[in-house]
N, C-alpha and C positions, 0 to 999 in steps of 0.2 A: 533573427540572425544569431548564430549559433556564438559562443565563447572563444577566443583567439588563446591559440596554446600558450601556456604563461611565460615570461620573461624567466630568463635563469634564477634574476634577484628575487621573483615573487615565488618560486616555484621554493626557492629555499626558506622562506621564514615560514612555510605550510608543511617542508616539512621539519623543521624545527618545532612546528605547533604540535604534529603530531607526535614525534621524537617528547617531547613533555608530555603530552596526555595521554601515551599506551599505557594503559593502566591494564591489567586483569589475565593477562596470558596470551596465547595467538586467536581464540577467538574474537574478543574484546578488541586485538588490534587491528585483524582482518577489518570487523566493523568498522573500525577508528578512518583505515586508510578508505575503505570503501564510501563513508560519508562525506568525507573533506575531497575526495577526487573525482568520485563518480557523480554522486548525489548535489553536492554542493557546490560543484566547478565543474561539471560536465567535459574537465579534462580528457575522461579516457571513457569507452564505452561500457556499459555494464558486459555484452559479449569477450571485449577484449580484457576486462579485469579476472571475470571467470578464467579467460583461456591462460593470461600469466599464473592465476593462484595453482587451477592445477598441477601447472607443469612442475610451480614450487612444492606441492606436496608431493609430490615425485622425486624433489631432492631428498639426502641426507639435511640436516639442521634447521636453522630456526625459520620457518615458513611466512613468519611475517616478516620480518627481516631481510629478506631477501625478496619478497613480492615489493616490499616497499627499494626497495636495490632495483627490479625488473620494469618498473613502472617510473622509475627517475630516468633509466635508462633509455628506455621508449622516449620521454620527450624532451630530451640535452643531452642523449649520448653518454660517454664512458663518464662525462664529467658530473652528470644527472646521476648516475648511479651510485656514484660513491659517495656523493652528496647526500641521496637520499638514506641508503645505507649506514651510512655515518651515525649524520643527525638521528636515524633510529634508534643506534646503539649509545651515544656519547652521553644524554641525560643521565639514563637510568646507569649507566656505569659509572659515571662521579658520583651519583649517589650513594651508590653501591658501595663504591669505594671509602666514603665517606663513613658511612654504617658499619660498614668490615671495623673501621678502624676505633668507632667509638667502642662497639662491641669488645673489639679485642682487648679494650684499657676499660672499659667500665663492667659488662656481661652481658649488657640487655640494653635495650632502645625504650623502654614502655613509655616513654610522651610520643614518639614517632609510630608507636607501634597505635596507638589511641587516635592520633591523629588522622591514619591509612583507614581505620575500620570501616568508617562510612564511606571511604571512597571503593571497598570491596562491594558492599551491597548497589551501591550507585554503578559500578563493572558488571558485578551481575545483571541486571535490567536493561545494561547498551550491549551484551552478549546473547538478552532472548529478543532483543530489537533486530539484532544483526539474523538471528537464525530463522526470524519472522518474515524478514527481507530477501535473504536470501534465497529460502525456501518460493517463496512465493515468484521469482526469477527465476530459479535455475528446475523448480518439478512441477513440469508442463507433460501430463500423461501418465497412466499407469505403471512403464517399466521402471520410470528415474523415481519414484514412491516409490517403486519396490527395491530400490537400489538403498534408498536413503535410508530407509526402515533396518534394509537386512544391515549395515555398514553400520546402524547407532546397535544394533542388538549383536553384531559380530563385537564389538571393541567394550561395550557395557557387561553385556550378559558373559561372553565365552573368554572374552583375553585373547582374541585371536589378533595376531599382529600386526599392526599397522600397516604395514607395504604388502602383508595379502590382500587387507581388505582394497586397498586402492588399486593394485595392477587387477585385482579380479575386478573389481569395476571397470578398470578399462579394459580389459578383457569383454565383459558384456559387450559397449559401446563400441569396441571394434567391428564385433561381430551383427550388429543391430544399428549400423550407424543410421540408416533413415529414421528410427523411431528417435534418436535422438534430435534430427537435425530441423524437426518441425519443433523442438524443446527450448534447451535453456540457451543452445547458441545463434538460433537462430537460422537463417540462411548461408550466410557466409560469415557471418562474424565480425559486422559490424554496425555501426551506428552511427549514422551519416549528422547526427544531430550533435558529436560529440567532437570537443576540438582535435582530440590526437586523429580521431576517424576523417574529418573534410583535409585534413595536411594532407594523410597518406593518399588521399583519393588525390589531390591536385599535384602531389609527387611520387609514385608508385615507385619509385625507387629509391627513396629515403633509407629502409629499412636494410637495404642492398649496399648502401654507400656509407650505415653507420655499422656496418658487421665486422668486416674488418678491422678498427680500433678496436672493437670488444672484441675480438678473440687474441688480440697483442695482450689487451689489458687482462685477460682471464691468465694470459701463462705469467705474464709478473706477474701477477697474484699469488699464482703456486710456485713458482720460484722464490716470493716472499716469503712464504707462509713455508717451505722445506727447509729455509739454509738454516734458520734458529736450532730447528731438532735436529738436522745433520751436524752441526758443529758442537751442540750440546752433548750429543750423545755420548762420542768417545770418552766425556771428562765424568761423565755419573754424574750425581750427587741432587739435589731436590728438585733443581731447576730441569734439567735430561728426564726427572720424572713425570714433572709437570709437561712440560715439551710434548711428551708419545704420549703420555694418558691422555692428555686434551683433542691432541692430533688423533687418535684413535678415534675419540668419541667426536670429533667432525664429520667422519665419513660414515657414522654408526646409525648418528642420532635421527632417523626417521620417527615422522609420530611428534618431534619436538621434544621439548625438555623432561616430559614425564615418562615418554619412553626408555631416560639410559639415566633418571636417579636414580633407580634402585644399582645399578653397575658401577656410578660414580661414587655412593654411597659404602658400597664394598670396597671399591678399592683404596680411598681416600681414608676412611675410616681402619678398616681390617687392615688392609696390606702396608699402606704408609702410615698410618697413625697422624694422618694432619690434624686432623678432629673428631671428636666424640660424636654417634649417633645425634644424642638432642642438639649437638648445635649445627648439626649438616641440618636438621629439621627447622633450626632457626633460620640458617641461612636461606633455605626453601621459601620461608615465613617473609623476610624482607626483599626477596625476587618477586613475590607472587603482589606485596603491595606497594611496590615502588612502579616509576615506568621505565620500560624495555621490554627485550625479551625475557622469558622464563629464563633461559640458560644463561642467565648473568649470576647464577647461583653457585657456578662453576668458578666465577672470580671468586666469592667470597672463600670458595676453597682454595684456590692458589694463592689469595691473601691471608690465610690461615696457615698455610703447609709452607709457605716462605717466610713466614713472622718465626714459626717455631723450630723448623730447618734450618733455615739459612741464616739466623742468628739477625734478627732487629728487625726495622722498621722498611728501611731501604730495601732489604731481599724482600718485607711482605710487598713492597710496591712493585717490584722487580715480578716477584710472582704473579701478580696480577693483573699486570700488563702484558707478560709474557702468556696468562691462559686468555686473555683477547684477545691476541694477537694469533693465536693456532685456532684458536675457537672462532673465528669470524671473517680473517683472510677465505677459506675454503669458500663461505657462503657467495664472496664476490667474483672466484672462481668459477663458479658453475656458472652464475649466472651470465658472465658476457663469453663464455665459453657455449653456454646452450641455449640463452633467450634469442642471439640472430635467427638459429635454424628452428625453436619453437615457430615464431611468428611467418615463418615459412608455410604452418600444416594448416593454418584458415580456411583455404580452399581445398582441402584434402578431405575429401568424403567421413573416410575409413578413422583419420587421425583424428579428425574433427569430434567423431563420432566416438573415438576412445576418448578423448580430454571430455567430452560433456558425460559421459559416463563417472570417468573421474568428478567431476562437478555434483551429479547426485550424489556419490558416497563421501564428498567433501562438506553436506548439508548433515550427514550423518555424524560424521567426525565431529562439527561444529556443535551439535546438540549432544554428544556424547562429552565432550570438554566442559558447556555450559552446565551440564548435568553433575559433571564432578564436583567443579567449582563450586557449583551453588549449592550442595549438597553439604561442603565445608566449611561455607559461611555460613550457614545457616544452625548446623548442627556442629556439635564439638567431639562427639565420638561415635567414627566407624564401628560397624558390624560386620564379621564373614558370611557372607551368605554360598551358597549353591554355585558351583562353576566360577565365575573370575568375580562374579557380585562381591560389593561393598554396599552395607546397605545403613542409613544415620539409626542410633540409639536415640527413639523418640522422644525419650527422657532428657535426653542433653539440647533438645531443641533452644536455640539463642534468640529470646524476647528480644534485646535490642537489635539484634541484627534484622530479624524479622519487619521490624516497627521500622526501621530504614530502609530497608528491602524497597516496602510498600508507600512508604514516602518517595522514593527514588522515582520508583514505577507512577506515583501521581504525576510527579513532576516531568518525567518527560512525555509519557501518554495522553496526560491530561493538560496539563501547563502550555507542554511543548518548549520547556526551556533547552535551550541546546548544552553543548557538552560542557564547558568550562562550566557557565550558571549552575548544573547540577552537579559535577564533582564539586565545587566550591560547597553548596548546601551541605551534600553529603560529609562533608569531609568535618566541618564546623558542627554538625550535627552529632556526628559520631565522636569526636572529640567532646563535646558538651555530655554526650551519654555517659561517655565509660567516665567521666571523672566525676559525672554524677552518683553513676550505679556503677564501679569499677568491678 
């Protein structure tokens, strides 16, 4: 007998579990929500997790954050969503928050920064877990390997732009939908073994009767998410800039947080003067080891450019609540705005056949991020290489990190300990290093 869809109250402290453990970036988190939903509660189908990620990489902003918003949504409705949503974002932003603010009165974190280390190496090894996973689900046949291949060598090797690389993937699977449909989606796109999948089957019109609240709750959303910058704007001054820069990079930020630093970086830096190159790089530094999304690094700049603008402590908080608020309204927008008529193209040949398309070069994307990632834990200085390459300085390669890396990967390949047990090791581990061998 299959798993009964969970309760609203249980559905939330899973995701509040995961909301605390996104560690590592949207690979890592993808993984995170994929193990706790699919894997481990046979909640949602593996077909129907594929069909909501895509459609998220097809949005503007943070793609885990919003997949985890699309999949709450699916099984509690508007109230599911924002729940899940939420609890995504709210950890890693008191954190965040938190960190802004030692930073700003002391300059540096280095026992928090000692602490994270070994939870990066232990990220790395649940991000080639995930792409091991994945892979092995979604590239069934020759054309979606050639999709994955060319999609990690398009965004590794050349720089080519995120939303080419993915509409041209769905571009292929438009046009080839049969080779896809014997693939990673299946027949119809679902999994009668999964609790969301035997609902819809005994109600085929659940999906029909929960559309309508989410397309109300999509336009509050952007009617929340507008009045801030329309009222702000006429009056100028730090907060009207904060307001459009953020709102800007909402509807910008495809590809995710690594796509619009270097933009955020310029204008933050160059054009306002919120903060200095190295400490936009720090702020990078405590987004990348805390959990959340990547783009929580966006608060520590409007906790920066409201601390030293807007004169104290109140305008940094003001500001930083104010770049969450344009920064992650949008995300809830789309979603109950376009996840009803997503879950509509299941049965649609053509549509089907573009989303699993997307899905091959979304296995690409995911090992092109783990590839980053691990590339900077690992190593401490980049190299220019040939066309968009960044390639490590074999000299800077990091023994400790390395020696954790490979502890991490015992432990969950070989041990089989689950997630808390080995970030807990990691983290104790890596703490015990650097203050052994700082």
């Amino acid at each position: 007998m299959s798993p009964a869809l969970p309760s609203f109250a249980e559905a939330l402290r899973v995701w509040a579990r995961i909301g605390c453990l996104s560690f590592g970036g949207p690979a890592a988190q993808i993984a995170m929500l994929q193990r706790e939903v699919v894997d481990s509660r046979r909640w949602v189908s593996d077909a129907r997790f594929l069909h909501a990620l895509n459609f998220c990489m097809l949005l503007p902003g943070p793609e885990a954050t919003q997949l985890a918003t699309y999949l709450g949504w699916l099984m509690h409705g508007v109230r599911g969503g924002v729940a899940a949503g939420l609890l995504f974002i709210l950890p890693g932003a008191v954190v965040i928050l938190a960190l802004s603010a030692v930073y700003a009165a002391l300059g540096g974190v280095p026992l928090v920064a000692a602490l994270f280390f070994g939870l990066k190496c232990a990220v790395l090894v649940l991000v080639i877990e995930a792409l091991l996973r994945v892979a092995r689900r979604a590239l069934r046949g020759a054309l979606p390997w050639a999709l994955a291949v060319a999609a990690f060598l398009a965004l590794f090797v050349f720089g080519v732009p995120f939303p080419i690389v993915v509409l041209g993937a769905g571009a292929v699977g438009l046009a080839a939908p049969g080779v896809f449909a014997n693939g990673g989606h299946g027949t119809a796109g679902a999994d009668h073994g999964s609790a969301l999948d035997r609902l819809l089957l005994a109600e085929p019109g659940r999906i029909a009767a929960m559309s309508g609240a989410a397309r109300r709750a999509g336009l509050v959303a952007l009617a929340l998410w507008v009045w801030p910058v329309a009222l702000l704007m006429p009056a100028r001054g730090v907060f009207a800039d904060i307001a459009w820069l953020f709102s800007k990079m909402a509807v910008v930020t495809f590809g995710g947080a690594y796509a619009v630093l270097a933009y955020v970086a310029q204008e933050a830096v160059e054009r306002y003067g919120w903060l200095t190159a190295p400490e936009m790089l720090a702020g990078l530094g405590l987004a990348e080891t805390t959990p959340g999304p990547l783009i929580l690094v966006l608060q520590f700049v409007g906790f920066l450019g409201g601390l030293r603008e807007g004169g104290g402590w109140l305008a940094a908080l003001a500001g930083a609540a104010l770049t969450l608020w344009v920064t992650f309204l949008p995300c809830f927008a789309w979603i109950f705005l376009g996840a009803p008529y997503v879950e509509r193209l299941h049965h649609v040949e053509r549509l089907r056949g573009a989303l699993a398309g997307v899905t091959a070069a979304v296995v690409g994307v995911i090992a092109n991020l783990a590839l980053w990632f691990g590339l900077r834990v690992l190593f401490a200085r980049m190299m220019d290489g040939p066309f968009a390459l960044h390639w490590p300085d074999p000299a800077s390669v990091h023994w400790q990190a390395l020696a954790l890396t490979a502890l991490a990967a015992f432990g969950l390949f070989r041990l089989k300990l689950g997630v808390v047990p080995l970030l807990g090791l990691a983290a104790l581990a890596g703490l015990a290093l650097t203050l052994v061998a700082p």
